[in-house]
Residue, then its C-alpha position, 0 to 999 in steps of 0.5 A: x478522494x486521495x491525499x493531495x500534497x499541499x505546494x510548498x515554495x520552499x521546496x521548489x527553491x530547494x530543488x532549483x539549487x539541488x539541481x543547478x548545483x549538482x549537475x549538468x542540464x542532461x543530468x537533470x532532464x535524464x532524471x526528469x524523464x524517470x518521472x515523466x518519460x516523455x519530459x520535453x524541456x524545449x516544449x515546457x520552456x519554449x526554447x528553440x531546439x537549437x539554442x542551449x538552455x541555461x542550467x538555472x532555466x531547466x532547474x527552475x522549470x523542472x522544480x515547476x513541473x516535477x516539485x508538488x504532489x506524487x511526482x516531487x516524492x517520485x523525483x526526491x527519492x531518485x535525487x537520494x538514489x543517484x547521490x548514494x549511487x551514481x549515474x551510469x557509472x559517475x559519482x553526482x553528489x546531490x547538494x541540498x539534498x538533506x535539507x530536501x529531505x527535511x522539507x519533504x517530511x514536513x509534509x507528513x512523509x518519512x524516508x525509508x531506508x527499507x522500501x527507499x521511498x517516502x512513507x505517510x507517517x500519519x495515520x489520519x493521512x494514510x491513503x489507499x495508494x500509499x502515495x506511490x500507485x498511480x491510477x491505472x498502475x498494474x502492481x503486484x500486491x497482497x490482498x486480504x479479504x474478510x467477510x462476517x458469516x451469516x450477516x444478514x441473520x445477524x442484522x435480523x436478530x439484533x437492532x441497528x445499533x447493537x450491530x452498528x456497534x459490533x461492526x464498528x468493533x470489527x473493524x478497529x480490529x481489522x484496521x489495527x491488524x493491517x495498518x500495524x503491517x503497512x498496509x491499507x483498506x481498499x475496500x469496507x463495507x459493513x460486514x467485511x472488506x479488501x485489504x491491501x500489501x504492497x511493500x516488504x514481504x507483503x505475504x507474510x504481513x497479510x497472512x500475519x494479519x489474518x491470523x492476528x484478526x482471528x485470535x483478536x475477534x476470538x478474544x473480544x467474542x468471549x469479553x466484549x461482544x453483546x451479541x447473541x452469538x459470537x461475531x464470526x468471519x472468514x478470512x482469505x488471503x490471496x497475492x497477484x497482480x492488480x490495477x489501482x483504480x481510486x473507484x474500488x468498482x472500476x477494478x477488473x482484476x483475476x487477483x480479485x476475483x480468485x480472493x473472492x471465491x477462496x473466500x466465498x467457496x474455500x473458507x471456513x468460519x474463524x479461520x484464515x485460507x492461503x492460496x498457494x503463492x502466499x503459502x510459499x513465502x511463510x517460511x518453516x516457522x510460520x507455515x506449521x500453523x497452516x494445515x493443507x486441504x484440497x482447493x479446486x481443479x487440483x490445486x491445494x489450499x492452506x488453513x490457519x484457525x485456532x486449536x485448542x490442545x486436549x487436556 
């Protein structure tokens, strides 16, 4: 289940006045309408669609609709950007804004200035949407996917908790590798999983992801894993749109299913395989650790794996 905001009376206080003291009525249902596109405030107050409503009225009933859960972020953070930007050309400063914004980040969320939007702060809050995708949103997103090689021989020649063991220990590396980057597990099994970007240059932090997860698992193989033979996997990494959907198994996606053959078909053990849009935005300096290869119907795939210099 996804992270529910807790009501806060507090901040619904906060936006009555933020909002019948800083612009008109219109002002304030335009800017509801970016929330809630088909926001009705006659139908939501019952007022006739000939009388005016009273400015402290549509504040109040737009705090009640809009102030809790994902839509009070939604509409904060478009508070912060009218007050820094003006509205169709006219200056509205926003009163109450900062201390909005100080009770927003008690719920354990923090403005950013880079994405302009409110970011979970906690790792133990931490969610597959990032408080911003909304079930069925299409959204163009990074996906890293990670499958250990040969897991069933694996499962065969050890016991259940030497295996429990190191696949726990695989998967504190993964997670510390993604969540380092903002991003997020939408998917993990025992033996490997989905991993999600979204914001920032969301290709690079995926394919710096996979490269951190190959030299961190190289490392733990030669100090710390207890099994017969070193843990190995196959990385792929793969950009796209995609539908959020909080059952991972309702998403239908071409993004996902192409990851997964890059994965399955392209990639070798202990290396991390690009498809050609996450390539693209590497830059020169990060690029030169990935060899080109031939991928199929033409295509070209690129290959990071650890090389080691001949002496």
């Amino acid at each position: 289940m996804e992270r529910r905001l807790r009501a806060n009376p507090r901040i619904q206080q906060l936006l009555v006045k933020a909002l019948n003291e800083s612009m008109s009525t219109d002002v304030m249902v335009r800017l509801a309408r970016r929330i809630v596109p088909d926001y009705d405030i006659h139908e939501r107050t019952g007022f006739q669609r000939t009388m005016p409503i009273p400015s402290l009225d549509v504040a109040g009933q737009i705090a009640r609709d809009i102030g809790a859960g994902i839509p009070l972020l939604r509409f904060v953070e478009t508070l912060i950007e009218v007050d820094g930007s003006g509205l169709m050309g006219s200056r509205i400063k926003v009163r109450q804004l900062d201390p909005l914004i100080r009770e927003v980040e008690t719920l354990g969320y923090e403005y950013d200035e880079g994405t302009r939007l409110f970011m979970e702060t906690s790792a133990a809050d931490r969610t597959r949407t990032w408080s911003y995708l909304q079930e069925g949103q299409i959204q163009e997103l990074s996906f890293l996917k990670i499958d250990v090689v040969s897991s069933s021989k694996l499962v065969r020649n050890h016991s259940k908790a030497k295996i429990g063991r190191a696949y726990q220990d695989l998967q504190r590396i993964v997670v510390t590798a993604v969540y380092r980057r903002n991003g997020r597990v939408w998917h993990w099994e025992g033996d490997g999983g989905v991993l999600a970007f979204l914001f920032g240059d969301k290709n690079v932090q995926a394919a710096l992801a996979g490269m951190e997860i190959i030299l961190e698992l190289f490392v733990y193989n030669t100090f710390r894993c207890t099994l017969g033979a070193p843990l190995s996997v196959r990385i792929a990494v793969h950009t796209g749109p995609c539908p959020y959907h909080e059952s991972f198994d309702r998403i239908q996606s071409d993004t996902l299913r192409r990851l997964g053959l890059i994965e399955s078909r392209f990639t070798r053990p202990d290396s991390v395989t690009l498809s050609p849009g996450v390539y693209s935005d590497l830059g020169p300096k990060l690029s030169r650790f990935f060899e080109p290869f031939p991928g199929d119907a033409g295509s070209q795939l690129y290959r990071y794996a650890l090389r080691w210099e001949d002496d």
